[in-house]
C-alpha positions, 0 to 999 in steps of 0.5 A, spaced: 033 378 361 038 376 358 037 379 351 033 386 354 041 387 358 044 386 350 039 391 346 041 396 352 047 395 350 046 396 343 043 401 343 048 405 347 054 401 343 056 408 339 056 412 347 061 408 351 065 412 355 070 410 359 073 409 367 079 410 369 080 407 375 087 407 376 093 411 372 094 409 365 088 405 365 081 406 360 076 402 362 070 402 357 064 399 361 061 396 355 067 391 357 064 390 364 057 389 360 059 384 357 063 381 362 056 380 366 053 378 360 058 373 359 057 370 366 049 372 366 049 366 359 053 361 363 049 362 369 043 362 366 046 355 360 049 352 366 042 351 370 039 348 363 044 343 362 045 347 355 051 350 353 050 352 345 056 353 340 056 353 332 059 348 328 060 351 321 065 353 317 065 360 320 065 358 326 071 354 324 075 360 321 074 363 327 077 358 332 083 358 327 083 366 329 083 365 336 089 359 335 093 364 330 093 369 335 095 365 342 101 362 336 103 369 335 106 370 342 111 365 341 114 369 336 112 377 339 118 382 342 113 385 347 109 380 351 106 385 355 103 389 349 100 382 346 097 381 352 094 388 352 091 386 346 089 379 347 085 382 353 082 387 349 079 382 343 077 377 348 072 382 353 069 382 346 069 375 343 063 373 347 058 377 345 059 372 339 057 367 343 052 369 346 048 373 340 049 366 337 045 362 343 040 368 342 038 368 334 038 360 334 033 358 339 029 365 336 029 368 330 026 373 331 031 376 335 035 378 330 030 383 327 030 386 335 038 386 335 038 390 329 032 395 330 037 396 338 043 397 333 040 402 328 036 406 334 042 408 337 046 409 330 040 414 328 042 417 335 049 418 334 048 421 327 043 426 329 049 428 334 053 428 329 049 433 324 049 437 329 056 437 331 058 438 324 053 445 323 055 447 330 061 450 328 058 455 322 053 457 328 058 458 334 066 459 330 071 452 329 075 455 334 070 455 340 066 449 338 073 445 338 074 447 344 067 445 348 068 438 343 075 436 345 073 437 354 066 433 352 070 427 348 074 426 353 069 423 358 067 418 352 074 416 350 077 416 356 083 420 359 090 416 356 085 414 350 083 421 349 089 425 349 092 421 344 086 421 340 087 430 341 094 429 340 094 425 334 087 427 331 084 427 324 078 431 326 080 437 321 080 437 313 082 442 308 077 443 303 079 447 297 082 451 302 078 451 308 078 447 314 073 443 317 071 440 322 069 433 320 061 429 323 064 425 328 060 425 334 062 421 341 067 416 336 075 419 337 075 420 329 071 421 322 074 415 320 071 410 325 064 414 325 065 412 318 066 405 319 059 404 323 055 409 320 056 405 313 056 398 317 049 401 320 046 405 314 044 399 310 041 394 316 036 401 317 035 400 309 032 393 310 029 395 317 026 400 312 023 395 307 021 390 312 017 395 316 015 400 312 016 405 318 017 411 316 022 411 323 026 406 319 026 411 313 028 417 317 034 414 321 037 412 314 037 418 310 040 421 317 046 416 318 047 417 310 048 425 311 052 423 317 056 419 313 058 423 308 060 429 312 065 425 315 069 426 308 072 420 310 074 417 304 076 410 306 068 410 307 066 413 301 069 406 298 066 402 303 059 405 302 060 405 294 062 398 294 057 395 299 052 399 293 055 397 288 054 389 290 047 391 291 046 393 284 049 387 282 045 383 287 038 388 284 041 385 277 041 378 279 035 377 283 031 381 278 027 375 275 025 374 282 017 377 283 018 378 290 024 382 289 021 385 283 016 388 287 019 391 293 024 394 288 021 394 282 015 398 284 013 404 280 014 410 285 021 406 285 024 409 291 031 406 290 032 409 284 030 416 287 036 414 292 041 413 287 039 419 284 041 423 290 048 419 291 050 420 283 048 428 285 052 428 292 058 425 288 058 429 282 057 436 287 063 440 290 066 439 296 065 431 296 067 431 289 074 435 290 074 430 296 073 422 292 078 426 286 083 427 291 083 419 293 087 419 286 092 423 287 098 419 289 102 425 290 096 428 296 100 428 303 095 422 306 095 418 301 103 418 299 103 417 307 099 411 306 103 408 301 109 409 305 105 405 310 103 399 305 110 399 304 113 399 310 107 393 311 110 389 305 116 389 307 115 386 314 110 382 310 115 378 307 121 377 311 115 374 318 110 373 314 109 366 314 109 367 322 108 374 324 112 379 328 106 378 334 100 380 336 100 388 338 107 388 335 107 391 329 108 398 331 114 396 334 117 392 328 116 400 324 120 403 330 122 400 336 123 406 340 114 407 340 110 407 346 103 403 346 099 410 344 102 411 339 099 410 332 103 406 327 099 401 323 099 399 316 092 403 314 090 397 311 086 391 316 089 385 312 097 388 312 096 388 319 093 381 321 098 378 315 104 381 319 102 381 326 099 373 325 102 371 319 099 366 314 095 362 319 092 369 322 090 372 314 087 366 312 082 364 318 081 372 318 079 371 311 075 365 312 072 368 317 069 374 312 068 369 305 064 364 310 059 370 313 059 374 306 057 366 303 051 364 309 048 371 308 047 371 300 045 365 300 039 366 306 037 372 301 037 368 295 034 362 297 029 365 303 028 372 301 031 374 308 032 382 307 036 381 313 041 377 311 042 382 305 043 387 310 048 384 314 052 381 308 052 388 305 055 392 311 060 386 311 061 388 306 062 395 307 067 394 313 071 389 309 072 395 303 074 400 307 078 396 311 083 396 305 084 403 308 084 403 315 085 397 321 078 398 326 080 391 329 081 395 335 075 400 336 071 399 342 066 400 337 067 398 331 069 390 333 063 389 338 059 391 332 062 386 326 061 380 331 054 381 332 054 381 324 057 374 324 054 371 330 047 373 326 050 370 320 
């Protein structure tokens, strides 16, 4: 009972929508899942007398995260938002708990969690392909206007109208505007981040399966992904795929790995062709180009944010300025709403939780990158390899954008860890 309530909210994970049961407040029912699942495990852990948890170095890193962010409070200007943002991370945090009791007792789990999690990505990007092309069909204007009534119900009210008010919904390419994929995530960018995560678990379900379903789905989420043009997941796609190869050139001496990507019809080889292509052609060569040009308005406007980070960085680097407090450390006049972070995960952390906090959050990544190669390595685990290169996608990309607070992005990288 347990695991078929968490597939279900696997699946449904890129679909939350949002509650406002009181005035100012989004309550995504996904935390109410989990809340019942949490208690649901306890329950059910309790009447066998047997409550799992993991000792290991990630788990280790991960409770030195937990301690870096309740320190954090001594230091905070804002209680109150730190707060917010502790019970945000905490409505999620047993998910790692309970996928880890699940996958310890069965492994076979693990495969099910991952086909619930790509069946729903499939789904969300085939909504988002549609989304994309609807506006050639009925006009940008029209279309904005539906999709912006409809995102509201997914976002939530308070959540929503910040996400209209500050959007990024819109790229100019060479001169044209476009309506990006983005289908029920509030803005290309946090699509982006799930369908590159989720994009390379579909390939190895594809390659232990051989369903053509898994194929499909695959091809799906990397056209969605691409149409997104963001490009902070264009280098997190490129980097998970780079270490593919490099893993491919490593392992090459291995005859299992040999036959599954050595074959004659070499279906990774066609697959690259297809990316090299997409790369070299316009508009996403035009857009990749312009991740160069310093002088583009968002990425001098990135800059700019790394800067301001750095400099908080060193003057409450060793200790932080408090979780959630960030914004207000850059302008002190800000309303909780208000978008103002470093556009970069780990210049975040680091100001927010200082140096305890950025040292566990990386703990937390190297010890899960460092489990999943060596299951891969050791044990021909396909699986591992997925989860490793998704990791490694969100890592990449996190060097642009901070997705530690996405309703659908943070549940998604915990059950990546917990099935390390």
């Amino acid at each position: 009972m347990l695991l078929k309530i968490l597939l279900f909210f696997l699946f449904f994970l890129p679909f939350q929508w949002a509650l406002n049961p009181l005035e100012g407040v989004d309550l995504i029912w996904g935390r109410l899942l989990v809340l019942f699942l949490l208690l649901f495990w306890l329950i059910q852990s309790l009447l066998k007398k047997k409550i799992f948890l993991r000792w290991d170095k990630q788990f280790f890193f991960f409770f030195s995260f937990i301690i870096s962010i309740f320190l954090s409070l001594f230091f905070t200007s804002n209680l109150s938002w730190s707060w917010r943002k502790i019970f945000f991370l905490f409505s999620w945090i047993p998910l790692y708990f309970i996928i880890n009791h699940l996958v310890i007792f069965d492994k076979k789990n693990n495969e099910k969690i991952l086909k619930a999690i790509v069946l729903g990505s499939g789904l969300s990007a085939m909504i988002g392909i549609g989304q994309f092309f609807m506006q050639f069909l009925l006009g940008l204007d029209k279309w904005l206007i539906f999709w912006r009534k409809i995102s509201v119900f997914f976002l939530g009210k308070n959540f929503g109208e910040s996400v209209l008010e500050y959007s990024s919904w819109l790229v100019n390419i060479k001169g044209e505007t476009i309506f990006r994929a983005i289908a029920f995530f509030p803005d290309p960018h946090i699509a982006g981040f799930y369908w590159e995560m989720t994009f390379f678990l579909a390939g190895v379900l594809f390659l232990t399966t051989h369903k053509k379903i898994y194929g499909g789905i695959t091809l799906m989420i990397f056209l969605a992904l691409i149409l997104t043009f963001s490009r902070g997941a264009y280098f997190g796609f490129l980097g998970s795929l780079f270490l593919f190869f490099l893993i491919n050139v490593l392992k090459i001496k291995k005859d299992y790995y040999k036959n599954l990507f050595f074959q004659k019809k070499k279906p990774w080889l066609s697959f690259l062709a297809i990316v090299l292509i997409l790369l070299l052609i316009s508009p996403l060569n035009h857009r990749l180009i312009s991740s160069f040009n310093l002088s583009e308005g968002s990425n001098a406007e990135r800059l700019y944010n790394w800067q301001q980070a750095i400099k908080i960085i060193k003057n409450y680097g060793g200790w932080g300025v408090g979780i959630g407090n960030y914004s207000l450390s850059v302008k002190p006049s800000a309303s909780y709403r208000e978008p103002i972070y470093a556009h970069n995960l780990y210049f975040d952390i680091w100001s927010e939780l200082g140096i305890i906090g950025i040292i566990s959050w990386t703990g937390i990544i190297i010890s899960s990158f460092l489990i999943n190669y060596n299951k891969f390595f050791k044990n021909n685990n396909l699986i591992a390899l997925g989860v490793l290169l998704s990791l490694v996608a969100f890592s990449f990309h996190s060097f642009f954008e901070t997705a530690l607070y996405s309703v659908h992005i943070f549940p998604l990288l915990l059950v990546l860890l917990a099935i390390s």
